[in-house]
C-alpha positions in Angstrom: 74.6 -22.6 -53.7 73.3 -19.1 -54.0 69.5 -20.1 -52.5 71.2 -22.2 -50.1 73.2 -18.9 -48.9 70.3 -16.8 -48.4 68.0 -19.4 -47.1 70.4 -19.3 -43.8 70.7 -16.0 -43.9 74.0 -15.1 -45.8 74.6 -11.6 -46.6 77.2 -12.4 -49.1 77.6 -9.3 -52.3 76.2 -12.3 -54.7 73.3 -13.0 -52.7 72.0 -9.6 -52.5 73.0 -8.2 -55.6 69.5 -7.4 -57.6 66.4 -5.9 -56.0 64.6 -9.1 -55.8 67.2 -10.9 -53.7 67.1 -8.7 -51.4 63.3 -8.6 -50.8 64.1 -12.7 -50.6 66.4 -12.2 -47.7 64.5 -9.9 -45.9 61.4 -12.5 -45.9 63.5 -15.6 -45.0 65.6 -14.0 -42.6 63.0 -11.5 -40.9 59.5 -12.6 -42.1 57.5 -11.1 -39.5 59.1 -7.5 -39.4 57.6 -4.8 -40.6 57.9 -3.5 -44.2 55.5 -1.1 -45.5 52.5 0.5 -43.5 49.7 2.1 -45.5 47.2 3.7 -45.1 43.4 3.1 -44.8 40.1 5.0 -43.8 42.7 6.4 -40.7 44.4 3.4 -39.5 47.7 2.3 -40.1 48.0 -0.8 -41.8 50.9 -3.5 -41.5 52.8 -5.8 -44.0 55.7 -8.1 -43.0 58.2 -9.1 -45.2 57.2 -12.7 -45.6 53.2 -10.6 -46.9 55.3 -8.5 -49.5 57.1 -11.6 -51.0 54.0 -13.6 -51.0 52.1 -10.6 -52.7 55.3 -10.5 -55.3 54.7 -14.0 -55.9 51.5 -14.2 -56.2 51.6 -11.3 -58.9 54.5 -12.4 -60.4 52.8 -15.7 -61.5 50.2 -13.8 -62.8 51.5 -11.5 -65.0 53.7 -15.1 -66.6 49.8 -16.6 -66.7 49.3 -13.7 -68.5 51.6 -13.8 -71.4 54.3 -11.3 -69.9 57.7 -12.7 -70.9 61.8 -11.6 -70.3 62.4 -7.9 -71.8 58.9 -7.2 -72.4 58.2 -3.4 -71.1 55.3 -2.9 -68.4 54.0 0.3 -67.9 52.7 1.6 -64.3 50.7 4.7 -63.8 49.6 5.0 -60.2 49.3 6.9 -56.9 52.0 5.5 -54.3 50.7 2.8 -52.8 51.8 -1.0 -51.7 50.5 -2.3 -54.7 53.0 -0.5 -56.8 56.2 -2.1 -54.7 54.1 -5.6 -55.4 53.8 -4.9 -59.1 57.6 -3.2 -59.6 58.8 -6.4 -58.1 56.8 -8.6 -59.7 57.6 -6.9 -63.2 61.5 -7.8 -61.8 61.0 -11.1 -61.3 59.4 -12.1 -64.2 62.4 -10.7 -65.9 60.2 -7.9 -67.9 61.0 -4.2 -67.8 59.6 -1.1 -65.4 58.2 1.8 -67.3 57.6 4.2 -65.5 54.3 6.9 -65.9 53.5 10.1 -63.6 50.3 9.9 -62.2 49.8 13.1 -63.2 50.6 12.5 -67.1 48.2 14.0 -70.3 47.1 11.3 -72.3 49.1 12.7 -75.3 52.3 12.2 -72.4 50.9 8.3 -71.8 51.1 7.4 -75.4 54.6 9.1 -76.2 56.1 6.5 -73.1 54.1 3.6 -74.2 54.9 4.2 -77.9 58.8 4.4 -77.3 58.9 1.7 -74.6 56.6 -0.5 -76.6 54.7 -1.3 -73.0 51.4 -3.1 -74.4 50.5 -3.7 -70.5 49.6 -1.2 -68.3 49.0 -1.0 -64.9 46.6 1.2 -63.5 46.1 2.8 -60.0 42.3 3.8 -60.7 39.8 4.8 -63.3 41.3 8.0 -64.2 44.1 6.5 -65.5 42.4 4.1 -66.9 40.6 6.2 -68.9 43.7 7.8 -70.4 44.8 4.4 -72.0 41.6 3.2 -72.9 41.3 6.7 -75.2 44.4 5.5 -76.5 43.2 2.3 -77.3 40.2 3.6 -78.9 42.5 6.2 -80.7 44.7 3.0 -82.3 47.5 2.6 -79.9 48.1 -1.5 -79.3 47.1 -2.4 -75.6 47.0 -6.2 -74.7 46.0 -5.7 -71.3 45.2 -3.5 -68.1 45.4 -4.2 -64.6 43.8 -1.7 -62.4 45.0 -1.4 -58.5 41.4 0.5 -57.3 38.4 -1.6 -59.7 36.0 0.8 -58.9 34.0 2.3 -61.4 35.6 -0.2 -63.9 32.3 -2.1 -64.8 32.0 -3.7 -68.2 35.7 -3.6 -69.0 36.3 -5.9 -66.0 37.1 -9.5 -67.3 37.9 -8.7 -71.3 40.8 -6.2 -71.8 41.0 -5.0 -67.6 41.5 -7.0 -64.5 41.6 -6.1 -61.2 44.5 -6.3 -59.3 43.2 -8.6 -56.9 42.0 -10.9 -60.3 46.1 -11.0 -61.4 46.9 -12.5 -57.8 44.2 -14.9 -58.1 45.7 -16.2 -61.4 49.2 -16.5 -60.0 48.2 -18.3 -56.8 46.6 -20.8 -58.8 50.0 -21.1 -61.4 52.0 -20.8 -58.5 50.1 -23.7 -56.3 51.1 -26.1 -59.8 54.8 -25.6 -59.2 56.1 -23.4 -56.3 59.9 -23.6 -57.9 59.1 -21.3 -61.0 58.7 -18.9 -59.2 61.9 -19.1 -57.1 63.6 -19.9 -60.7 62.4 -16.7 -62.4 63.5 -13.9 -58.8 67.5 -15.8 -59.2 67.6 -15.7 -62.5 67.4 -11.8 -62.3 70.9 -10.7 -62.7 73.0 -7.5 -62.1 73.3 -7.0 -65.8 69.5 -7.2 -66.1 67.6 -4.0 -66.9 66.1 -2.7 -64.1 63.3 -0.1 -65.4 63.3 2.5 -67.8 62.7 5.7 -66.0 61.3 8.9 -68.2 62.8 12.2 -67.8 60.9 14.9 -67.0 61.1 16.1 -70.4 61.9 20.3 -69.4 63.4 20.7 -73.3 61.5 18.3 -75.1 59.6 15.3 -75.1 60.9 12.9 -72.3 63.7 10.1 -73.0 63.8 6.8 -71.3 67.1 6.1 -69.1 67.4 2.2 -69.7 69.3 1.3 -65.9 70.8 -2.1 -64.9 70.0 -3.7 -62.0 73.7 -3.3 -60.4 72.8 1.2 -60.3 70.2 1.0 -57.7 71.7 -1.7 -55.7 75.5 -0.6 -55.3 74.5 3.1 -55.3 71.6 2.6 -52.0 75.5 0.9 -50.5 77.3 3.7 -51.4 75.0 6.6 -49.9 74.3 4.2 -47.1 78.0 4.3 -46.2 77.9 7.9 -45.7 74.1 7.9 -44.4 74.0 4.9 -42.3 70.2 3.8 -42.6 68.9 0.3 -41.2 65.8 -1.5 -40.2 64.9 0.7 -37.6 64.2 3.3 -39.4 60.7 5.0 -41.5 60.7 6.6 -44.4 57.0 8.5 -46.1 56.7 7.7 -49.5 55.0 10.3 -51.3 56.7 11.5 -54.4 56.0 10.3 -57.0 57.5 6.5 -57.7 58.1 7.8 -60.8 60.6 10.3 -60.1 64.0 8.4 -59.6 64.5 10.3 -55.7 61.4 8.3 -54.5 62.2 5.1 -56.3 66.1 5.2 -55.0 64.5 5.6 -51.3 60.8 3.7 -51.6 62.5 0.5 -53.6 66.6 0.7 -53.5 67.4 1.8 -50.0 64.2 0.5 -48.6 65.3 -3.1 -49.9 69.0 -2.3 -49.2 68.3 -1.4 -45.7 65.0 -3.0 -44.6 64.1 0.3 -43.6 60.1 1.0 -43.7 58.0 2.5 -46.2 54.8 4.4 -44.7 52.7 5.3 -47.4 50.0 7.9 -47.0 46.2 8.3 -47.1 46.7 10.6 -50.2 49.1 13.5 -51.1 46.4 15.7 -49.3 47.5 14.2 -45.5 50.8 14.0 -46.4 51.6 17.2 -43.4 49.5 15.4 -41.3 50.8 12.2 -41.5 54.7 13.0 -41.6 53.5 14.6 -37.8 51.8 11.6 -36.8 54.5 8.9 -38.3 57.8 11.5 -37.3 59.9 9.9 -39.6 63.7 9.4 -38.9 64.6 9.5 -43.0 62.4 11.9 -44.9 62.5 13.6 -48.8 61.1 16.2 -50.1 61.5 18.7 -52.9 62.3 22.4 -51.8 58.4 23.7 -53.0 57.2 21.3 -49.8 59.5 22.8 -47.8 59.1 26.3 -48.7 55.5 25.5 -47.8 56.0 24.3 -44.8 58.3 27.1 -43.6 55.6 29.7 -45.0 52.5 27.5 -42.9 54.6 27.9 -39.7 55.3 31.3 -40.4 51.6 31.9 -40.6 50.9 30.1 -37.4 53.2 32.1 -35.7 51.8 35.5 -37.1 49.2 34.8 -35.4 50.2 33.8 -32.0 50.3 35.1 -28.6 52.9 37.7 -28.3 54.6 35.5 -25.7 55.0 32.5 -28.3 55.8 35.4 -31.2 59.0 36.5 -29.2 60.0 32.9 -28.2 60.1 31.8 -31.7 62.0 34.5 -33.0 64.4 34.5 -29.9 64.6 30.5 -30.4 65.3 31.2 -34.4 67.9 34.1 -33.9 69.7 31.4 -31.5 69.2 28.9 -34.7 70.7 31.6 -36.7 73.6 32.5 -35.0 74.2 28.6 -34.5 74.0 28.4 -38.4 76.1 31.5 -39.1 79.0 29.8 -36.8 78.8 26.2 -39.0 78.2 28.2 -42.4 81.8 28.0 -44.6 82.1 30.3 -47.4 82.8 28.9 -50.7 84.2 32.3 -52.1 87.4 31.3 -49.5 87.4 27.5 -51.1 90.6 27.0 -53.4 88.9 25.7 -56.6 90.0 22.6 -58.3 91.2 22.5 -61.6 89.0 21.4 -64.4 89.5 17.0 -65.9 91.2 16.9 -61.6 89.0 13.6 -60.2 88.3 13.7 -56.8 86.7 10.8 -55.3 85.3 10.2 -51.6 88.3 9.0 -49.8 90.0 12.6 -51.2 87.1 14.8 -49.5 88.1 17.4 -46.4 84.8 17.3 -44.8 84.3 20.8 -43.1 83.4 19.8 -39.7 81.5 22.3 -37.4 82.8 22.7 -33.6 80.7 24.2 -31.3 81.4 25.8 -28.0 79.9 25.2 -24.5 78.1 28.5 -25.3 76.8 27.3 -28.5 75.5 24.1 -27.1 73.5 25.6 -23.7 71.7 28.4 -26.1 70.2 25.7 -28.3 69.7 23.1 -25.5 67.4 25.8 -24.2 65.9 26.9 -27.3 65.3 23.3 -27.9 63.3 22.6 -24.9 61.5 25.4 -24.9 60.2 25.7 -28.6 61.9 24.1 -31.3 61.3 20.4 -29.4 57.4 21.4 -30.0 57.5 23.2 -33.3 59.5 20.0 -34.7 57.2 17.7 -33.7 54.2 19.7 -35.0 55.7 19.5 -38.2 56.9 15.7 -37.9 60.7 16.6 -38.1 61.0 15.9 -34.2 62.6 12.3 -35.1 64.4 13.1 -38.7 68.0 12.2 -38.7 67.9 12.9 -42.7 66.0 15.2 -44.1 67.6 14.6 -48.3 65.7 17.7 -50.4 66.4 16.6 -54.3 64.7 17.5 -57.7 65.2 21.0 -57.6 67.8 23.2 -56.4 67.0 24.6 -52.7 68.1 28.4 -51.8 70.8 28.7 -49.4 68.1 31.2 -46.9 65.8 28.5 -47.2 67.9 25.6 -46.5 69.6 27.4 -43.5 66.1 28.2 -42.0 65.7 24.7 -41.2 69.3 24.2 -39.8 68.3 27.6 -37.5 65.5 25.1 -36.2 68.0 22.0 -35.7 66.5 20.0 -38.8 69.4 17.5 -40.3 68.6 18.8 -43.5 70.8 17.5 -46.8 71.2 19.4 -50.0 71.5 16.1 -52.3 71.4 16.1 -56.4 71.2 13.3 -58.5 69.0 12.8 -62.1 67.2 10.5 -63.9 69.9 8.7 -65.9 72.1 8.2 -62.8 69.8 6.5 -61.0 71.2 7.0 -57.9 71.9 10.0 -54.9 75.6 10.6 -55.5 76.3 13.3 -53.7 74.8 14.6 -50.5 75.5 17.7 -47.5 76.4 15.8 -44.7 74.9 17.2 -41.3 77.1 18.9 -39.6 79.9 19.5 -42.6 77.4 21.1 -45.3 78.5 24.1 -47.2 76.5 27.1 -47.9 75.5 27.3 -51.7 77.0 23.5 -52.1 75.3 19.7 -52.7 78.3 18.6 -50.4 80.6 15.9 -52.1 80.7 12.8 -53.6 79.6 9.7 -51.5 82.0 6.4 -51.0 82.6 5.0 -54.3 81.7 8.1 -56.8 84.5 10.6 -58.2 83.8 13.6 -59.5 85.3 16.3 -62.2 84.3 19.3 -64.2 85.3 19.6 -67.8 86.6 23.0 -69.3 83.5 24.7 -69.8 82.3 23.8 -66.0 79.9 20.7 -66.9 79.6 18.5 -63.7 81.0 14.8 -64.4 80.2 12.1 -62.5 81.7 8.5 -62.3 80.9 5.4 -59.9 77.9 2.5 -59.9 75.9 4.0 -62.7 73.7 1.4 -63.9 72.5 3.5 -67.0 72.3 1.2 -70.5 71.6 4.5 -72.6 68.2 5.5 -73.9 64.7 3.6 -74.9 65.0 3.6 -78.8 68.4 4.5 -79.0 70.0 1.3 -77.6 72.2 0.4 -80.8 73.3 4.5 -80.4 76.6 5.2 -78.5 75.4 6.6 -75.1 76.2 11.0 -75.9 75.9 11.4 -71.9 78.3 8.4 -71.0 81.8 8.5 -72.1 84.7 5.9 -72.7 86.0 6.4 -69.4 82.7 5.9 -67.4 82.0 9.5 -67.2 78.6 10.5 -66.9 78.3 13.9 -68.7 75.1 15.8 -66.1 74.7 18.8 -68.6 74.9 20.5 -65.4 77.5 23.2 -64.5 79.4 23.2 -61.4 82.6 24.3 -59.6 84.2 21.8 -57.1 86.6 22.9 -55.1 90.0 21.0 -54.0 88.4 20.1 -50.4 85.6 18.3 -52.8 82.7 20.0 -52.5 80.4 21.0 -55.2 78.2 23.7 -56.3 75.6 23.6 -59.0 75.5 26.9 -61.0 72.8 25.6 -63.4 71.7 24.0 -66.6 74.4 24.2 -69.2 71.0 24.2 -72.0 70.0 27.3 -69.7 72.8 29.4 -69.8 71.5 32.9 -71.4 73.9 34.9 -73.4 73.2 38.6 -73.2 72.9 40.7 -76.7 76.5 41.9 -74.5 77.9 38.6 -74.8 77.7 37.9 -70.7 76.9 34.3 -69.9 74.2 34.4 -67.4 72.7 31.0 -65.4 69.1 31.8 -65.0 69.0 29.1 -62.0 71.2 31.3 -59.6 68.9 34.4 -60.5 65.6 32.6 -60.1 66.7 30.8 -56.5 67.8 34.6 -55.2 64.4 35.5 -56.2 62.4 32.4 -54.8 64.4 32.4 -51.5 61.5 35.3 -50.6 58.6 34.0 -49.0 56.3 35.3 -51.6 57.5 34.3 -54.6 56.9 30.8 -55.0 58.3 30.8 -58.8 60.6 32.6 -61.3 61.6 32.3 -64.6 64.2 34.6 -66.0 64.3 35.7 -69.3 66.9 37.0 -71.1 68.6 35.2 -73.8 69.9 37.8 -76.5 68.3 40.6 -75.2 69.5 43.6 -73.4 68.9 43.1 -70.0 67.0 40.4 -67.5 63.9 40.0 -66.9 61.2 37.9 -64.6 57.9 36.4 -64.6 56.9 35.9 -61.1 54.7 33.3 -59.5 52.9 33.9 -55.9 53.2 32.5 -53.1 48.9 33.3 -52.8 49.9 31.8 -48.7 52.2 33.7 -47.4 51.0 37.1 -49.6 47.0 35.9 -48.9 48.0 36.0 -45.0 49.5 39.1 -45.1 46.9 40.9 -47.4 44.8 39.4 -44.1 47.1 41.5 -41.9 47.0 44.2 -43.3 42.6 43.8 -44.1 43.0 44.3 -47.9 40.3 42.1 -49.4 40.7 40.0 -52.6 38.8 37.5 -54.6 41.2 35.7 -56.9 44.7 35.0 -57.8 44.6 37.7 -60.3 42.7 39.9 -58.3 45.5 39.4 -56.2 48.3 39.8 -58.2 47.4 43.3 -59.3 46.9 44.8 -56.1 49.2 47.7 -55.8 50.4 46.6 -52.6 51.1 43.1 -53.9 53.3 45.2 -56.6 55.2 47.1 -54.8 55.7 43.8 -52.3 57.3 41.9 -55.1 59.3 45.5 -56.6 60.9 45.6 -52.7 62.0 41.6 -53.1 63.1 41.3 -56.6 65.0 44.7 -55.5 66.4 43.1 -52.6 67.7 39.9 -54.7 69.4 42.2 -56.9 71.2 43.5 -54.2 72.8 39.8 -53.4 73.8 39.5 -57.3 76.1 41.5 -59.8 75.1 44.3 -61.9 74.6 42.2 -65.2 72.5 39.3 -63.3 70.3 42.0 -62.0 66.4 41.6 -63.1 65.0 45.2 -64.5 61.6 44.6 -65.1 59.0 41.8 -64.0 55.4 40.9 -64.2 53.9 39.1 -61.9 51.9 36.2 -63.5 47.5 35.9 -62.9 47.5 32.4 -62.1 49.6 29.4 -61.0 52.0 27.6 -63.1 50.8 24.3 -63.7 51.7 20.6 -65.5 48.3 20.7 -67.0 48.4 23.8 -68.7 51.8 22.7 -69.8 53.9 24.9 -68.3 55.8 22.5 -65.5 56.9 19.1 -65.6 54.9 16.5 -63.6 58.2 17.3 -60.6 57.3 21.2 -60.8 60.7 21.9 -63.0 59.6 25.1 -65.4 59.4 23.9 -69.3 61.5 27.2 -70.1 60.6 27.0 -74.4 56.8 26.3 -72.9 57.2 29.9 -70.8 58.4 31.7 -73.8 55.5 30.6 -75.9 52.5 30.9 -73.5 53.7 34.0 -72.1 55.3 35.9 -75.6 53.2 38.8 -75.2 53.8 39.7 -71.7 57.6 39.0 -72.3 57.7 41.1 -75.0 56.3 44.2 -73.2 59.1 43.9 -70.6 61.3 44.5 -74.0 59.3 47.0 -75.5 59.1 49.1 -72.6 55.3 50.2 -72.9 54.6 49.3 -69.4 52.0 45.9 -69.7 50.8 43.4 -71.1 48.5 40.4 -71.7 49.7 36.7 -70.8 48.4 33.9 -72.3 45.6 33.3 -69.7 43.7 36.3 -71.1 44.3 38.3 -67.8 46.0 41.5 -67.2 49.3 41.5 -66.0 51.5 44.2 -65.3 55.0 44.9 -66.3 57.2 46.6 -63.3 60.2 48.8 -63.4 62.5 47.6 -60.7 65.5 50.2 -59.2 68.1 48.9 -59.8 70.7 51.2 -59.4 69.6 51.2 -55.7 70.7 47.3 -55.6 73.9 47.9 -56.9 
C-alpha cells in the first residue's frame, strides 16, 4: 500500500517519513527536475531527481555486493560534493549507519571516530584522505574496505583493499540488473525508528562523542522549521560547510529532501564568494567568521572607492541603520519568564516591525541606488534566508547586514538535536536573541539558566554508551543544551554562553566568557578572542587578527609589514587593538571588563590544535599552548612568549576610562 501511494504521487506523513522515501517521491513524481548542480572545470552541471535515485541505487547495491549489512557503521570523509548525497543515501538504504568525518580531521581524530563507531568502511573523497586511513591501517586499526570519490593518485591500491567510486556503481548495477525489487525492498524497509547517522561533536572539551539520531529528527524537524520558513522546489541552496557539521546536513540532506529545494555545490571552498554571486541563492548558511569576512572584503572595496561611491555607501548604510535602529527591540524591556515555565510556538508574541511611508521611500532609494548592486556583488541580491549557525553572531555584526536589507536569521541548534529549532524571523528578530522556538518545539530554562529544549529530537544517546541512560535527555523529553539562556515571556531567547565556560572570578563573580569575546570580535579587526579568567583576579584576552581588515589599513596608512607577527607587534597595530578592546569594555560591566591582552603572532588553527574543524576555540587547548603568555598577563611583567616561539606582547588596557 505504501509503494502504491507514492508511486501516484501521495504525500501522505507514512509515505514520506524517512529520508529515503522522500528522495523516492521526488524521482517518481518529478524525475526530470533539478536536484543538485555541481560544479566542474567552470560549468554548472545538472542532476534530476530520477539521476540521484538511480546513482543511490546503483551504490546502494554495491555496498550489499560488498558485504555491508543493517546497523553496520560507514564512515565518510570527503569535500562536499554529489557523491556524498549518493553515498549518505545509499548507506540509508542499505540499512547501515552514517559516520560522519571532517574533511579536515588529523589522523589521530580518524581513528578515535572509526574506533568508537566501529566503521570498518570508509569512504574517501581523494587521496589525502585516503592516506590518513591507510596509516591507520598500517598502524593496526581493522579496515575492510575503502571507496575513494576522486581515484587519482590511487595506483596499486585500486582493486585489493580501495575502489573507486565509479567501481562500487559498477558492482551494484550489475546486482541490481539480477533483481530490481531488492533494492526497492531495502529504501521501505528504512523506518522512522531507524538510526539515521551518528554525527561527532566537535569535541571543544574533549575528544568528540557520537550523537546516535533516528530517522524521525531530521525528517519532522526540516517540517517544523519549514512551517515557520516556508522553503519549496523553487528554491537554491550552496552547500559548502562541511556535511559533517549537522547545520549543513539539516539543509544539504533534510530540508533539501523535505522540500525538493536544490543543492548547488561549489568548485571548491576557495570559489565559494564567487559562486554564491554567480548562483544568488534564495536560502543561504553560513557561520558568522564568513560573514565577518565578507563585511570586512566590502569594507575594503569601498575604502578604496571613488569618493562619490564612498559617500553613497555610507549615506545608503546610515539609511540601513536608522531602518535597523526603528525594528531593533530591547531585550532589557522584555519581562523574563520564570525558570521550568514551557513555552512552545503557538505561545510566541512575535515582535513585528511597522514601518512608515518615510521608512519605506529612504530605503526604496537606497536600494536602487546602491544596495541593489552591492547585494548582488556579494550574491545576497536573491536570499530570502540568510540562517548564520555554529557560532554565536555579534548583535553589530548581524545588524550590519539588516542596515543592507539582508533577511538575515540568528538560528542555534547542536549536534545532538539534529535539527534548527529555533530561528530570528525576518522582520520580528530581536537584538542579542536566536528568536523563538519554531512550530512543534517548547522551550524552558532550568534554575541555574541552562537552555531546555523539547520537540522531534531524533537523538538515541551516544556511540558506546547506548545501554547508558541518555545524561542530556531527560524523562520528560527534555533535551538538556549545556547552554545558558534567558527566555522571556513573549518567547524569545538569548544565549548567554556555555554553562562548562562559565569563569568564576577569585571574587566569586560568575562571568560567561562568550558575551565578553563577541563584544570584542564585533571589531573589525579582531577576528578572535579568548577570555581568560577562571580563578584569577581580573580578565584577560588573547587576541586574533583580522590580518584583512588591519593589512588594508596598515596600506592606508603606508606602514609596511612582512608577516603576521611582524604585524602583530607594530605599535600601531597595539594601540589599534588597546582603542577596541577599550571600546568593548565600555559596552560591558566593570567586573566583565578585560585589563590586559596580547595579541597572538599567528592564526589559530585546527591543525595546530587549537580550533575545532567548525572554528569553535578548544578553551583547555588555549590554556596549554599559550601558558606562558597567559601567565605574564598575571604576573604583570609586561610580555611574554607563546607557544609558537614568537614574541608577543602583553597590553595594559584603561579601564577606568570604559567604565
Amino acid at each position: 500500500m505504501e509503494r502504491s501511494n507514492i508511486n501516484h504521487g501521495g504525500q501522505s506523513s507514512d509515505a514520506l517519513s524517512t529520508l529515503p522515501r522522500q528522495l523516492w517521491q521526488h524521482a517518481v513524481t518529478r524525475p526530470d527536475a533539478v536536484a543538485i548542480r555541481e560544479k566542474h572545470l567552470g560549468i554548472w552541471q545538472q542532476v534530476s531527481w530520477r539521476m540521484y535515485l538511480d546513482h543511490v541505487r546503483r551504490f546502494t547495491m554495491g555496498l550489499v555486493e560488498l558485504g555491508i549489512r543493517p546497523g553496520d557503521a560507514v564512515a565518510i570523509q570527503a569535500e562536499n560534493c554529489q557523491e556524498w548525497l549518493y553515498s549518505d543515501l545509499a548507506v540509508q538504504c542499505a540499512g547501515a549507519v552514517v559516520t560522519t568525518v571532517y574533511p579536515t580531521s588529523s589522523v589521530e581524530e580518524v581513528r578515535h571516530i572509526l574506533e568508537n563507531s566501529g566503521a570498518r568502511v570508509l569512504i574517501a573523497g581523494d587521496q589525502e584522505h585516503l592516506d590518513k586511513v591507510l596509516e591507520l591501517r598500517d598502524q593496526g586499526l581493522v579496515i575492510d574496505r575503502v571507496i575513494v570519490f576522486d581515484p587519482k593518485g590511487v595506483g596499486a591500491e585500486r582493486g585489493g583493499l580501495v575502489l573507486s567510486y565509479k567501481d562500487v556503481e559498477v558492482l551494484g548495477a550489475k546486482r541490481d540488473a539480477q533483481d530490481p525489487s531488492v533494492f526497492e525492498a531495502m529504501l521501505f524497509a528504512v523506518t522512522p525508528d531507524s538510526i539515521y547517522d551518528v554525527m561527532y561533536t566537535s569535541g571543544t572539551s574533549g575528544a568528540p562523542k557520537g550523537a546516535l539520531c533516528e530517522q524521525r529528527g531530521p525528517v519532522e524537524g526540516a517540517r517544523a522549521m519549514m512551517r515557520a520558513m516556508p522553503i519549496d522546489s523553487r528554491d537554491e541552496w550552496l552547500s559548502y560547510l562541511p556535511l559533517s557539521h549537522a547545520f549543513e546536513r539539516i539543509m544539504s540532506i533534510a530540508v533539501h529532501l523535505g522540500s525538493g529545494c536544490v543543492v548547488n555545490f561549489a568548485d571548491s571552498i576557495d570559489t565559494v564568494q564567487s559562486d554564491v554571486a554567480e548562483i544568488q541563492p534564495s536560502v543561504f548558511g553560513a557561520v558568522p567568521r564568513i560573514m565577518e569576512k565578507i563585511k570586512t572584503a566590502v569594507e575594503i572595496r569601498m575604502g578604496k572607492s571613488t569618493a562619490l561611491k564612498k559617500w553613497l555607501y555610507r549615506w545608503s548604510l546610515a539609511v540601513g541603520q536608522r531602518r535597523v535602529a526603528r525594528q531593533r527591540k530591547n531585550i532589557e524591556a522584555m519581562a523574563v519568564l520564570a525558570p521550568r515555565q514551557p513555552i512552545g510556538y503557538d505561545q510566541v508574541q512575535p515582535m513585528v516591525t511597522r514601518w512608515t511611508l518615510a521608512d519605506r521611500i529612504g530605503h526604496g532609494v537606497a536600494y536602487w541606488l546602491v544596495l541593489r548592486h552591492l547585494k548582488k556583488h556579494i550574491g545576497l541580491l536573491h536570499t530570502r534566508y540568510l540562517i548564520c549557525g555554529a557560532a554565536p553572531m555579534s548583535a553589530d555584526l548581524f545588524e550590519y547586514y539588516m542596515a543592507l536589507g539582508v533577511p538575515i536569521i540568528n538560528a542555534f541548534g547542536m549536534t545532538e538535536l539534529h535539527n534548527i529549532p529555533t530561528g530570528s524571523l525576518p522582520g520580528q528578530d530581536a537584538r542579542g536573541t536566536v528568536g523563538h522556538v519554531f512550530p512543534g518545539w517548547e522551550a524552558m530554562k532550568t534554575e541555574e539558566g541552562e537552555l531546555l529544549l523539547r520537540g522531534p529530537i531524533g537523538f538515541r544517546g551516544y556511540k558506546g554508551q547506548e545501554s547508558e541512560p541518555f545524561s542530556i535527555l531527560d524523562a520528560h523529553g527534555w533535551l538538556h543544551t549545556g547552554d545558558l539562556c534567558e527566555i522571556y515571556q513573549n518567547g524569545y531567547i538569548s544565549i548567554v554562553g556555555r554553562k562548562k565556560d562559565v569563569l568564576i572570578t577569585s571574587g566569586g563573580k560568575n562571568i560567561s566568557p562568550e558575551q565578553v569575546e563577541n563584544c570584542l570580535k564585533a571589531s573589525p579587526y579582531i577576528s578572535e578572542a579568548v577570555v581568560i579568567g577562571d580563578g584569577r583576579h581580573y580578565l584577560t584576552a588573547l587576541i586574533e587578527l583580522d590580518a584583512d581588515a588591519v593589512g588594508d589599513l596598515l596600506q592606508q596608512r603606508g606602514i609596511a609589514y612582512t608577516t603576521l607577527r611582524d604585524m602583530a607587534a607594530n605599535p600601531e597595530v597595539v594601540q589599534l587593538i588597546r582603542q577596541e578592546v577599550e571600546q568593548s569594555n565600555g559596552k560591558l560591566a566593570r567586573v566583565e571588563t578585560v585589563k590586559k591582552f596580547a595579541i597572538l603572532p599567528r592564526d589559530l588553527s585546527h591543525d595546530d590544535g587549537e580550533m575545532t574543524p567548525t572554528r569553535k576555540v578548544k578553551r583547555a587547548q588555549m590554556e596549554k599552548q599559550f601558558c606562558h603568555l597567559i601567565e605574564a598577563m598575571y604576573a604583570g611583567n609586561g610580555g611574554g612568549s607563546g607557544a609558537s616561539g614568537g614574541e608577543a606582547q602583553v597590553v595594559p588596557v584603561a579601564v577606568d576610562s570604559a567604565v
